[in-house]
N, C-alpha and C positions, 0 to 999 in steps of 0.2 A: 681669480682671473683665469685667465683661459689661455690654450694655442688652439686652432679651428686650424686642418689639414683640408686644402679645396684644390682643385683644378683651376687653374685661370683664366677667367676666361668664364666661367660660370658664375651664377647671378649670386649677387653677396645675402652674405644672414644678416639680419637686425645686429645681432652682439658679434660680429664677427672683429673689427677693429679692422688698425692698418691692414695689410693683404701686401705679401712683403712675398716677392719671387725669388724661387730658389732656383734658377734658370740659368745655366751656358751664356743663353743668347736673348737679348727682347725680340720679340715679334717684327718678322718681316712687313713692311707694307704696313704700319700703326706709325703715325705719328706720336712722338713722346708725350704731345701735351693727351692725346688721346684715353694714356694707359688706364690712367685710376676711372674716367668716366666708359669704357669698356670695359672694367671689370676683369681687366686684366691684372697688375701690382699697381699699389701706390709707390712701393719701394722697390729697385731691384737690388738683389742681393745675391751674385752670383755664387759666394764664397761654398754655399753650399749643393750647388750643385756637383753633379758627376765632372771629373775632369775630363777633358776632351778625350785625351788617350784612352781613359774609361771606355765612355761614349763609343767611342770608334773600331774599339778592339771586341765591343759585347754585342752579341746578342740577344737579345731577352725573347727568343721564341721557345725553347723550351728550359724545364727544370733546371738543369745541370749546368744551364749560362747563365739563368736566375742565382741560383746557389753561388755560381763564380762570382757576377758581378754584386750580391750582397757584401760577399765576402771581403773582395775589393772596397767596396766603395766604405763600408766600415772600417777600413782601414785609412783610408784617405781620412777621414773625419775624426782619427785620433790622434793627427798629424796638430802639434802646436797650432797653429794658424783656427783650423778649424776648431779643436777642441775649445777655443777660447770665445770664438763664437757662438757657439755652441751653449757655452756659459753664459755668455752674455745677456741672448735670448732665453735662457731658462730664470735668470735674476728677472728681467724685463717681465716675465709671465707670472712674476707674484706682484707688479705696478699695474699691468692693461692687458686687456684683451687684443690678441693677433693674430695673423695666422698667415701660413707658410702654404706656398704651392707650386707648381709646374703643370706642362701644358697636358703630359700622358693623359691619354682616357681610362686606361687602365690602372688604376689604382694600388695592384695589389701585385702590379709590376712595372713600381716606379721609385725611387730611391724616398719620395716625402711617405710612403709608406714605411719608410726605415728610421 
């Protein structure tokens, strides 16, 4: 089985399975029933997102904020709560295929690249 890492919001794979958001916030202006037929989440699952003070305190324009907020936010995610999450969905990923996302365009400066 699989996890499939996507942007939300973009058009889904064949094997892709649930589409589980790892987002702060749902989308402004989408109605709930809306989300899974937009190809947004079926599930939201904020646990994994950036904490807001993350969020707020980072910039992600160059290196050195990048570097900061990895840093951080790997931190955050070894905190009980998430680690176990964390678990959870790595157990889940040897049952079905899933996949975890957010809304960034930029992939490779965005915490589901982490």
């Amino acid at each position: 089985m699989a996890i499939t890492i996507v942007r939300l919001g973009s058009p889904r794979e064949p094997s892709e399975g649930l589409r589980i958001g790892t987002v702060r916030r749902p989308p402004r202006g989408v109605r709930k029933e809306e989300y899974a037929a937009r190809n947004i989440y079926d599930v939201w699952f904020p646990n994994l997102a950036p904490s807001e003070a993350l969020l707020k305190e980072t910039s992600l324009d160059d290196e050195a904020a990048w570097r900061k907020f990895t840093r951080r936010y790997l931190a955050e995610m070894k905190e009980p709560l998430p680690r176990r999450d964390i678990e959870l969905l790595a157990a889940l990923s040897h049952q079905t295929n899933f996949s975890v996302g957010c809304y960034c365009a930029d992939e490779s400066r965005c915490h589901r690249s982490l």
